[in-house]
Legacy VTK file of the C-alpha trace (Angstrom):
# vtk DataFile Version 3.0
C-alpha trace
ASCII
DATASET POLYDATA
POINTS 74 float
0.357 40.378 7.631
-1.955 40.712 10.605
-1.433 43.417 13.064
-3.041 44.975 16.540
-4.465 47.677 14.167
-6.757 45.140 12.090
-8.875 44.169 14.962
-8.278 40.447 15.339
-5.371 40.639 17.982
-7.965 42.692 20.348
-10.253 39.595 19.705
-7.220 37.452 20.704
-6.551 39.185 23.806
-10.717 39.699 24.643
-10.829 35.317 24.230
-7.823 34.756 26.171
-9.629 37.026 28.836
-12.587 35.320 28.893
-11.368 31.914 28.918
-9.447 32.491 32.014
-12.794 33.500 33.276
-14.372 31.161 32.744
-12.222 28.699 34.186
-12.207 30.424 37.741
-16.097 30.437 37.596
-16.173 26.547 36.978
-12.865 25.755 39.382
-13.938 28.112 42.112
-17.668 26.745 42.290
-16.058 23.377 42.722
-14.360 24.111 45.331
-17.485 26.325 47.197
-19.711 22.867 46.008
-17.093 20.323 48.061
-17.216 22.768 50.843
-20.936 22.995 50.985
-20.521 18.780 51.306
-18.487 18.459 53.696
-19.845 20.592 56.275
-18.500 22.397 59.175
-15.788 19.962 59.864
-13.679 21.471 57.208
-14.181 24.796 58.385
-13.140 23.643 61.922
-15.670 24.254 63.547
-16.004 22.789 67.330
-18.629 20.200 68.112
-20.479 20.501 71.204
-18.768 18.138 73.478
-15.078 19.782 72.427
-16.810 22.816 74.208
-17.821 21.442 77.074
-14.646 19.758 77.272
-12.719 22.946 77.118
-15.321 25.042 79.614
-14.867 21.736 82.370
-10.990 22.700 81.549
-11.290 26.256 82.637
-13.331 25.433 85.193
-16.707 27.029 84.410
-18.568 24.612 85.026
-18.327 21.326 87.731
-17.558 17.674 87.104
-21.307 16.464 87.436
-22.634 19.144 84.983
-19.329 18.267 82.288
-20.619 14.421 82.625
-24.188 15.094 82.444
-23.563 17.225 79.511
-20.800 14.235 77.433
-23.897 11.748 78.338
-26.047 14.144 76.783
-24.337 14.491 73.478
-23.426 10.959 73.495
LINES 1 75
74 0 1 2 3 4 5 6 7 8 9 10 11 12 13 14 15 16 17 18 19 20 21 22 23 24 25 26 27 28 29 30 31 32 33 34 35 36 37 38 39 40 41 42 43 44 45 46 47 48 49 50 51 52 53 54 55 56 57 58 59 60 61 62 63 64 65 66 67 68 69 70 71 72 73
């Protein structure tokens, strides 16, 4: 009875395209929104302490200037 040649089956196929679209808009600005909230600790990002820590370990800079810098950022 119906057919690709009548039209409606292109409508089928057009719907089918846009609901998937539509679907990745909403999911994937979910996922950029909980990012946005939780801030740079889920992008693992260092804090500044973690690099001071890590410059004291490769000796760049001296044990007075690592402890004046942890009391600091304390």
């Amino acid at each position: 009875m119906w057919n690709m040649h009548d039209g409606i089956g292109w409508w089928m196929v057009w719907g089918g395209v846009m609901m998937v679209l539509f679907w990745g808009t909403v999911i994937g600005l979910i996922v950029w929104g909980v990012s946005q909230v939780t801030g740079g600790a889920a992008r693992g990002e260092e804090s500044p302490l973690d690099v001071a820590r890590r410059r004291y370990a490769r000796g760049e800079i001296t044990p007075e200037e690592f402890e004046r810098l942890r009391q600091d950022l304390a």
